[in-house]
C-alpha positions in Angstrom: -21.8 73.8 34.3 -23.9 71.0 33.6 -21.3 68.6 31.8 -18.5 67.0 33.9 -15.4 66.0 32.1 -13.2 65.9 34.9 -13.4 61.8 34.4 -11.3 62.0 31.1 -8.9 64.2 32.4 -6.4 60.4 32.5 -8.0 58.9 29.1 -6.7 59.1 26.1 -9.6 58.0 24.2 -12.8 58.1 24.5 -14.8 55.4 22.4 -18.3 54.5 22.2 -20.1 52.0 20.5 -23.6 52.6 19.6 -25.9 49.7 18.5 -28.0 50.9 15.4 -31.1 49.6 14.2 -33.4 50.4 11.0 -36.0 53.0 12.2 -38.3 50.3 9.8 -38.3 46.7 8.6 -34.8 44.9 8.6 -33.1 46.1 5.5 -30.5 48.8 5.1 -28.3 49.9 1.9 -24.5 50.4 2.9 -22.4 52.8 0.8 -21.3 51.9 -2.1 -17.6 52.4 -4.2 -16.9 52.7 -8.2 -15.3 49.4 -9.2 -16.4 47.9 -5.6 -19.9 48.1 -4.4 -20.4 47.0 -1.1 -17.5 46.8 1.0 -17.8 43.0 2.6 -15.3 41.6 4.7 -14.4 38.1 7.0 -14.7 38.1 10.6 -15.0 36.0 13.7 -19.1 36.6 13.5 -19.3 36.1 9.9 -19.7 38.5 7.1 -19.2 41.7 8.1 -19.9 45.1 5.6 -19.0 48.7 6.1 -22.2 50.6 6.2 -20.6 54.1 6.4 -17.0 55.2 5.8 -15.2 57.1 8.3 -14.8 60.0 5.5 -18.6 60.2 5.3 -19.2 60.1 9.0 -16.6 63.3 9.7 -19.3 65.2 6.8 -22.2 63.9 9.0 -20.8 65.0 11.9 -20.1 68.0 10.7 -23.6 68.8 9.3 -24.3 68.7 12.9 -23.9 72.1 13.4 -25.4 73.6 10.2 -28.9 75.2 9.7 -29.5 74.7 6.5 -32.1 76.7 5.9 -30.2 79.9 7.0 -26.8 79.0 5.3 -25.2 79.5 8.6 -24.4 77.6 11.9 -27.0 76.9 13.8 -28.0 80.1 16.1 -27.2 78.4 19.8 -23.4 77.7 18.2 -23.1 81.1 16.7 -19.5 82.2 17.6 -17.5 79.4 16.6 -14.8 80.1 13.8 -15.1 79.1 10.5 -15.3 80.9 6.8 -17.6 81.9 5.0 -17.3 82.5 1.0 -20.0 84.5 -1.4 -20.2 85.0 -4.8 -21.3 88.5 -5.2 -24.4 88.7 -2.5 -24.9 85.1 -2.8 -23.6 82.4 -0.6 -21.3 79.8 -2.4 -19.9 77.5 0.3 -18.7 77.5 3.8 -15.3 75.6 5.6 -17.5 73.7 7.3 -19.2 72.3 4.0 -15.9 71.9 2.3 -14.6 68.5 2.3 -11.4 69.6 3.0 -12.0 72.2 5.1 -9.4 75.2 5.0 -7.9 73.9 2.0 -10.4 74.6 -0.4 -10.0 76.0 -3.4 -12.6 78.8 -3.2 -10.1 80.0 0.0 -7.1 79.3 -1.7 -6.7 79.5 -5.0 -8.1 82.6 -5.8 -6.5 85.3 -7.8 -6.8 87.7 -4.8 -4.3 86.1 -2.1 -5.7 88.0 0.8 -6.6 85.4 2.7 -4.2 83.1 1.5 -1.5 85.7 2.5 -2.9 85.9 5.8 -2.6 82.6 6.8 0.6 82.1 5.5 2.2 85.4 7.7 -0.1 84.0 11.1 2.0 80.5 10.5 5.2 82.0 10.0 6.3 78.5 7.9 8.6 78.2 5.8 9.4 75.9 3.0 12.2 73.7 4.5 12.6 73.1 8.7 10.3 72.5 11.6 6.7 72.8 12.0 5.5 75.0 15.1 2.1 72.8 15.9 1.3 74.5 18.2 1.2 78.1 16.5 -0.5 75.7 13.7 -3.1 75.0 16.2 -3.6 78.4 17.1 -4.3 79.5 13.5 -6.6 76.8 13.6 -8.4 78.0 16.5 -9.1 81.4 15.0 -10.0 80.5 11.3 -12.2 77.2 11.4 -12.1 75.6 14.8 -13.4 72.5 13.6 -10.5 71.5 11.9 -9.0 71.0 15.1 -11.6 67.8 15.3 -11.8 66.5 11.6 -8.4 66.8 10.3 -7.4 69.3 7.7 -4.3 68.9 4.9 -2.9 72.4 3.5 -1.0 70.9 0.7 0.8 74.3 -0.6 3.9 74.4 -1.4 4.0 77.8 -0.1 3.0 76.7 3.3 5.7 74.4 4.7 6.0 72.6 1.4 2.6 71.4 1.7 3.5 69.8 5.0 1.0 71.1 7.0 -1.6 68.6 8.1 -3.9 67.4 11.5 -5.4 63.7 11.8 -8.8 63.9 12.9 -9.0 63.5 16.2 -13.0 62.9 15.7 -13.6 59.7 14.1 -16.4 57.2 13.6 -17.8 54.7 11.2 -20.6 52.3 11.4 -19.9 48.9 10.5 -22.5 45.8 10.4 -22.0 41.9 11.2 -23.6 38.8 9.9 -24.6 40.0 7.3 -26.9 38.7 4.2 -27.8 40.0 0.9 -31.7 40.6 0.6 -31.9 40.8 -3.5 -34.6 42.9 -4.9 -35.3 44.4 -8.1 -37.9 46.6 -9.9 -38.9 48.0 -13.6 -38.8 51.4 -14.8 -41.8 51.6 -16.4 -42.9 53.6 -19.8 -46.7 52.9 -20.2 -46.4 55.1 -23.3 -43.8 53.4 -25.1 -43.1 50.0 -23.4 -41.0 49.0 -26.1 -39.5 52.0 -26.6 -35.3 53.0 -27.0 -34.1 52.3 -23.6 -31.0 53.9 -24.4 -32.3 57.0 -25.0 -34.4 56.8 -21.4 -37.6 55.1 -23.3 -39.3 51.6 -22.7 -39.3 49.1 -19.8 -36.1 48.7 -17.7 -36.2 46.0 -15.7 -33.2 46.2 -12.4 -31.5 43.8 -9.8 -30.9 45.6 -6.2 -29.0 44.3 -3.4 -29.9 45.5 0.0 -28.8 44.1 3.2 -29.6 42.1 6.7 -27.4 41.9 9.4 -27.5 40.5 12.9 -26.3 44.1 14.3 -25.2 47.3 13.0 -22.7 49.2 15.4 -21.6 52.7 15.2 -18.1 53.1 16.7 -16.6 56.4 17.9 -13.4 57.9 18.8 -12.1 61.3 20.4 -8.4 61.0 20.6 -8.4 63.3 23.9 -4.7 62.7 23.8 -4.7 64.5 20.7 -6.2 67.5 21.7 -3.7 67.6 24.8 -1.0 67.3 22.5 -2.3 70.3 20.4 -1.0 72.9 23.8 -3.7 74.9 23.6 -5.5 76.6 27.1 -8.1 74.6 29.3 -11.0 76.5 27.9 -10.5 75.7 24.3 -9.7 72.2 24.9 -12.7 72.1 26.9 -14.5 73.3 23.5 -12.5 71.2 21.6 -14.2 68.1 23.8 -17.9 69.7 24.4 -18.2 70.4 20.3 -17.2 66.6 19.7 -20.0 65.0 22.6 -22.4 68.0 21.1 -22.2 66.9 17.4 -22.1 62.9 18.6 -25.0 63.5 20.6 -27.1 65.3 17.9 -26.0 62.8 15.6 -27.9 60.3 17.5 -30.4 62.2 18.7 -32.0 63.3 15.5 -31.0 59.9 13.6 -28.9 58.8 10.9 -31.0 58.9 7.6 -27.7 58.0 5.4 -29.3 56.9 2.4 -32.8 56.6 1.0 -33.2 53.2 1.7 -30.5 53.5 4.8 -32.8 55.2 7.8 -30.9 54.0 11.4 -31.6 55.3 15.1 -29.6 54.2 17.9 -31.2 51.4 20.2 -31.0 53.2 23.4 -31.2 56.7 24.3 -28.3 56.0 27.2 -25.5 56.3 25.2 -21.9 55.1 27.5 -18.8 54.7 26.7 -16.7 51.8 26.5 -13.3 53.7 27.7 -13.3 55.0 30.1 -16.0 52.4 30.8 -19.5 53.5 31.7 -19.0 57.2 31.4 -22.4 58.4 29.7 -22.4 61.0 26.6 -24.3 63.5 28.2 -27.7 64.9 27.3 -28.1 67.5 24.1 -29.8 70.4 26.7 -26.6 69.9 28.6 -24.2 70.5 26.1 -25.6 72.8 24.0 -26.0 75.0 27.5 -22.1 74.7 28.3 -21.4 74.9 24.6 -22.7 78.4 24.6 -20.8 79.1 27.7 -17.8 77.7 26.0 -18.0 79.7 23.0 -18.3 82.6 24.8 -14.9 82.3 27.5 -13.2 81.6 23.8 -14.8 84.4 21.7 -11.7 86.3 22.0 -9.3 83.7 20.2 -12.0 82.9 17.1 -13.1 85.2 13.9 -15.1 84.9 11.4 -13.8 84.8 8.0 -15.8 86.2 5.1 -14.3 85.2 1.3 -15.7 86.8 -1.6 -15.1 84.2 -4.7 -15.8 85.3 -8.3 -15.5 83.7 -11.8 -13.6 85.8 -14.4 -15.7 84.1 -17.4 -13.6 86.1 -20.3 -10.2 85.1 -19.0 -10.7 81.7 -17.5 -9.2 83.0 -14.3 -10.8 83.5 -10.5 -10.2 85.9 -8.2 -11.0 86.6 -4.5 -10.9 88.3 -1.8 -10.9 88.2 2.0 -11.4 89.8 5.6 -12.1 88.6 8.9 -14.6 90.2 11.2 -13.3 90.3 14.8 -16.9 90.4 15.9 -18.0 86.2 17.3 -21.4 86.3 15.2 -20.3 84.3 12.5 -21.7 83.2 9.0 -20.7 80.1 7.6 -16.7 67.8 6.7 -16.6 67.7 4.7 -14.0 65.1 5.3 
């Protein structure tokens, strides 16, 4: 094995923070909110501004491991759990693409409960007493893994009255200080009809935009190895649980963080380390995605993959579904 973690075997996080810069010139655009814009804030360095939300950065993380091209996971992390729905031959959506993971409604609230049934029978809950995590964790394990690392919510009332939930025990968010607005505008311009009905898309439109300059940008991580202790699952698939979370990290930074289109950021150094337990270095992308594969394989025997067939009933206003899992590891397909 190429990837030690023996030096996190006493931490109970493991945080990074990972100095960003534009890959050109010295403006970025953060994310924006209805009714808010920007999200500025007061600090000890000045103006500070949330450039990405920790909601958006569990989706970008989890892109990490899609092909998008093939509609799958990517081929050297073929075997990991997750489920996959089609409407008719056609792919719809994956787990792994649905912002809330198992509980979407394409799994869930389909006519056809198989799947639906079938969780509900593996978790044994019912609507009133205490949750077994750990057989939640299990279920977790064999259905959609990543879950495990970016939270999930099953808010039915026929599971535990809706009381089955994980916190993400991935988490990151980029934030940016000193910060000033670089104002900019433009004019959408109709050389036909200059003067033309702008509220019917003709004519000039002139339009203010507000980009930003900061004196850093920082993107701060967090595995909550405690966490994923607490979950009581085997060595191997904690060891999973940790080598997905560096892999996806790692690729992030790797292949850059084009958030936006006027939001393009790369990390300043290739020698990423972490800042508890101090100095340990993320290790290289060849590494991990060598022991991922060897990872994947030791814990073939504890994941599926699920395949969901999802169709509209356009007549009766009504959906239906249906469900099975393949007990074979090639699978076909955070958000959060």
């Amino acid at each position: 094995m190429n990837v030690d973690l023996t030096p996190l075997e006493n931490a109970n996080r493991l945080l990074f923070k990972i100095p960003l810069k534009p890959v050109q010139g010295s403006r970025f655009q953060p994310t924006g909110f209805p009714s808010l814009g920007a999200a500025t804030f007061q600090t000890k360095n000045g103006a500070g501004l949330l450039v990405e939300s920790a909601q958006s950065m569990a989706n970008r993380l989890e892109l990490t491991i899609w092909d998008d091209a093939a509609n799958d996971v990517k081929n050297e992390l073929q075997g990991l759990s997750h489920v996959r729905v089609t409407r008719g031959d056609r792919f719809l959506t994956d787990t792994i693409l649905e912002s809330h993971r198992l509980n979407s409604p394409y799994l869930l609230e389909g006519q056809d409960r198989t799947f639906f049934d079938a969780i509900k029978e593996e978790l044994g809950v019912m609507q009133t007493g205490p949750i077994d995590r750990h057989k939640l964790a299990k279920v977790l394990v064999k259905y959609d893994i990543n879950s495990l690392l970016h939270g999930v919510f099953l808010a039915k009332r026929e599971l535990a009255g809706g009381r089955l939930r994980v916190a993400r025990a991935l988490s990151a968010f980029i934030e940016a200080d000193d910060v000033q607005v670089a104002a900019s505008g433009g004019v959408k311009n109709d050389h036909v009809n200059p003067s033309g009905d702008t509220a019917d898309g003709f004519g000039n439109v002139p339009f203010a935009r507000d980009e930003y300059t900061a004196g850093s940008i920082t993107l701060y991580v967090n595995l909550d190895l405690a966490q994923v202790r607490g979950y009581g699952l085997e060595g191997a698939i904690e060891r999973l649980l940790v080598l997905l979370s560096l892999y996806k990290l790692r690729a992030l930074t790797d292949e850059g963080m084009r958030l936006r289109t006027a939001c393009d950021l790369h990390a300043e150094q290739a020698a990423i380390c972490a800042t508890m337990p101090q100095g340990w270095p993320l290790p290289a992308l060849k590494d991990l995605r060598e022991d991922l594969k060897v990872a994947i394989t030791h814990c073939k025997e504890r994941m599926v993959v699920t395949r969901v067939t999802f169709e509209d009933e356009i007549k009766k206003g009504k959906t239906k579904a249906g469900a099975r899992a393949d007990d074979t590891a090639d699978t076909e397909n955070e958000g959060a």
